[in-house]
C-alpha positions in Angstrom: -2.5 -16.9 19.3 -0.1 -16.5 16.5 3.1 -14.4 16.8 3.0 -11.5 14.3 5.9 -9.0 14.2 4.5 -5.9 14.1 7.3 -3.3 12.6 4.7 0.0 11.4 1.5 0.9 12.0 0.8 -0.1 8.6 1.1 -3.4 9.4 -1.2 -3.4 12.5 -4.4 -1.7 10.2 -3.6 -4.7 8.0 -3.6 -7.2 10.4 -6.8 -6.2 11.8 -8.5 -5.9 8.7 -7.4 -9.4 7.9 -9.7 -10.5 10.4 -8.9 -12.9 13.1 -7.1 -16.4 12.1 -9.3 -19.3 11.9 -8.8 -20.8 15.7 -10.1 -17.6 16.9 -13.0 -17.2 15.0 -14.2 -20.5 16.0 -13.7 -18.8 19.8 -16.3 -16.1 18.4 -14.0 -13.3 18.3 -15.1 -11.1 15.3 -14.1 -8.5 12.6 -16.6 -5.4 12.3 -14.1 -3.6 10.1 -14.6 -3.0 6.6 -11.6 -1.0 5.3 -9.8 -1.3 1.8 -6.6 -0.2 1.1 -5.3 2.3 3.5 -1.6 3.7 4.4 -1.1 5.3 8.6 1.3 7.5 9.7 1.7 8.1 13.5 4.2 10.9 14.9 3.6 11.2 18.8 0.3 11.5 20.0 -1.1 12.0 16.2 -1.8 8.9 14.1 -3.6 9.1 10.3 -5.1 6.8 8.6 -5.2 7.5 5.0 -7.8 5.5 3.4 -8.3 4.4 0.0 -11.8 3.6 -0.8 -14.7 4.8 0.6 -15.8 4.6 4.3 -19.2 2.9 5.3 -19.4 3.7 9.1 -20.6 6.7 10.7 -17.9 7.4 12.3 -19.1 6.5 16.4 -19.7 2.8 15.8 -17.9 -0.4 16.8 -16.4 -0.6 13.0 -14.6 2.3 13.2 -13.1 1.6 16.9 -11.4 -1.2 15.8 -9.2 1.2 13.5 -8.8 3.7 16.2 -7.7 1.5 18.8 -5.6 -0.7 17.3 -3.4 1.8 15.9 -3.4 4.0 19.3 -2.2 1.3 21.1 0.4 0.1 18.4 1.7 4.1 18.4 2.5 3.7 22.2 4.4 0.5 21.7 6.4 2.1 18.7 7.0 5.2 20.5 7.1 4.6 24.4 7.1 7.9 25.2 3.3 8.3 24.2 0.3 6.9 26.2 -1.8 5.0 24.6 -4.7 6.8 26.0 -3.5 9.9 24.8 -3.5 8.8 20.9 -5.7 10.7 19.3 -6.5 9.1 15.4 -8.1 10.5 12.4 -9.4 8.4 9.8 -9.1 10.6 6.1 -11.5 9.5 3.5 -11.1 10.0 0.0 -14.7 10.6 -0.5 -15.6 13.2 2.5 -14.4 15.1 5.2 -11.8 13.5 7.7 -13.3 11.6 11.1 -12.1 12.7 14.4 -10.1 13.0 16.1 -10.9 9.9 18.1 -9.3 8.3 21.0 -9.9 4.6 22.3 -11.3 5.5 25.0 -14.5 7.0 23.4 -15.0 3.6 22.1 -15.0 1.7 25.2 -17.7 3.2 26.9 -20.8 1.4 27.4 
């Protein structure tokens, strides 16, 4: 595993849609998210990801729970007063209205 600072959320939404380094692909770890440019701000419990183009997935797929969880749990790591269960995330479209709020926990359910 490399060791990536991680010093916004910004960065973390970057990293993931960067997709996993070559060693771990080969392991068969994966990257459903399709996102282009994109800015997040996080305050609390509340984190927004402002995206730049427009957004393929509907919304309750695995695609868009990579961006809701990785930015949940990078909010209660910034800010260790919050829970990262108790993120909730919105992802803002240009294109449409806003998805969510979502928490992580909606996306790990069988």
């Amino acid at each position: 595993m490399l060791d990536r600072k991680v010093e916004g959320l910004d960065t973390v939404v970057r990293l993931l849609a960067a997709g996993p380094p070559p060693a771990e692909r080969r392991d068969g770890l994966t990257n459903l998210v399709q996102l282009g440019g994109c800015t997040v701000t996080g305050r609390g419990t509340r984190v927004t990801v402002h995206l730049e183009d427009p957004y393929v997935a509907t919304g309750r797929d695995q695609g868009t729970g990579q961006p809701v969880c990785a930015p949940a749990r990078a909010q209660s790591v910034l800010d260790p007063g919050v829970g990262a269960d108790d993120v909730e995330v919105v992802l803002r479209r240009p294109d449409g209205p806003a998805l969510g709020p979502y928490r992580c926990a909606g996306f790990l359910d069988g």
